[in-house]
N, C-alpha and C positions, 0 to 999 in steps of 0.2 A: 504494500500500500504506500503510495505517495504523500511523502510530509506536504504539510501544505509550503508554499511557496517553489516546491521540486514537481519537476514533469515526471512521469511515469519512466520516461525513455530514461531519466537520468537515474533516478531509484533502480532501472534494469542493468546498467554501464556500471554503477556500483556495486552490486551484486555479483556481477559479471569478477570487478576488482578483488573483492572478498576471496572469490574462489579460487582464483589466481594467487594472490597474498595465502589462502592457507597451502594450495601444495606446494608454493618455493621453500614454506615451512618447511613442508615432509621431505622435500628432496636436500634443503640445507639438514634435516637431523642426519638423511641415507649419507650425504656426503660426510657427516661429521662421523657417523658410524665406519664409515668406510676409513677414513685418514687415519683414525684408533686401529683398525685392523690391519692397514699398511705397515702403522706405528709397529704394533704388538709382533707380528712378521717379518718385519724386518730385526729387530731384536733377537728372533727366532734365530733367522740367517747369520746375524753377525754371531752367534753363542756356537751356531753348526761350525761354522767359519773355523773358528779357534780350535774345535776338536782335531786331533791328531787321529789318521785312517786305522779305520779299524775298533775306534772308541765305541763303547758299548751306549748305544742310541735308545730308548723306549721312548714307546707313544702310549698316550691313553686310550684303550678303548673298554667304552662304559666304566665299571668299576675295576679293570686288570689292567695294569703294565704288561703291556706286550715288545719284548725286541727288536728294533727296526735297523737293518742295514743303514751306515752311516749318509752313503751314496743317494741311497733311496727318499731319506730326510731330506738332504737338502734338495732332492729335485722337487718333492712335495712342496717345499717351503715357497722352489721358486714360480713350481706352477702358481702355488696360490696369490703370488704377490700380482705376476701375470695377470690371472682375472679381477683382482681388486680393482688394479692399476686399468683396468681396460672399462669398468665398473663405475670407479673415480672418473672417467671422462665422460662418462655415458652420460650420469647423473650433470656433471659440471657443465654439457654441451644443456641438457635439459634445463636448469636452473638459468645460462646468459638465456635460452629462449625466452622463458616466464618470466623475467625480470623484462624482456624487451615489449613481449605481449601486456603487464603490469605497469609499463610508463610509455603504452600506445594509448591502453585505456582511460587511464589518468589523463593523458592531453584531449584525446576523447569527453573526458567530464569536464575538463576546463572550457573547452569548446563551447560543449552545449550549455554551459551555466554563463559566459561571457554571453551568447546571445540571449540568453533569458533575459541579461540583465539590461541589453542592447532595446528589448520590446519592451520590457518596464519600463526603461528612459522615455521612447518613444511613446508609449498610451502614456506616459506621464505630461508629456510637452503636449500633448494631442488635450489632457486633461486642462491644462493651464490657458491653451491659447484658447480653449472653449468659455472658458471662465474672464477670458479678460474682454 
């Protein structure tokens, strides 16, 4: 519903802003998620890094330490940074999009609220010179 003094059109263009402003949210938390899991991974690598071949490696899986060839580790490690890092772009190419669609809109609503206030002027001067 339209505040009074706002057009309908422009209540829809704000709307329209809202939903754009909450998934840059969502896509800024994925990317901040993402950079933590870079972080953490990369840590992982430099820790691989340091072992000397042949270091006795375990992984978790569920509640058991299981043995993992050293080799094996760090190719894991690098796949996984691989897809983060490919992840990290996906999200950061989506995020310049929404910010660009989010300050299309916004000039959008400047637009349509400068002429609103362009025809208030005008019925106003229309109101005045009726009166003089």
């Amino acid at each position: 519903m339209a505040q009074p003094g706002r057009s309908p059109e422009v209540d829809a263009e704000l709307k329209k802003l809202q939903g754009v402003q909450s998934e840059l949210q969502a896509l800024a938390a994925s990317r901040s998620q993402f950079y933590q899991q870079a972080n953490e991974n990369g840590m992982v690598k430099q820790e691989l890094d340091l072992l000397e071949d042949g270091a006795p490696v375990f992984k978790l899986v569920g509640p058991v330490l299981i043995k993992q060839d050293l080799e094996e580790a760090k190719q894991n490690v690098a796949k996984r940074l691989e897809l983060i890092e490919r992840e990290m772009a996906k999200v950061s190419k989506a995020f310049e999009e929404k910010q660009r669609e989010e300050a299309a809109i916004g000039d959008e609503i400047m637009r349509m609220q400068g002429g609103m206030k362009e025809r208030a002027a005008e019925e106003a001067r229309k109101i005045m010179e009726g009166a003089a």
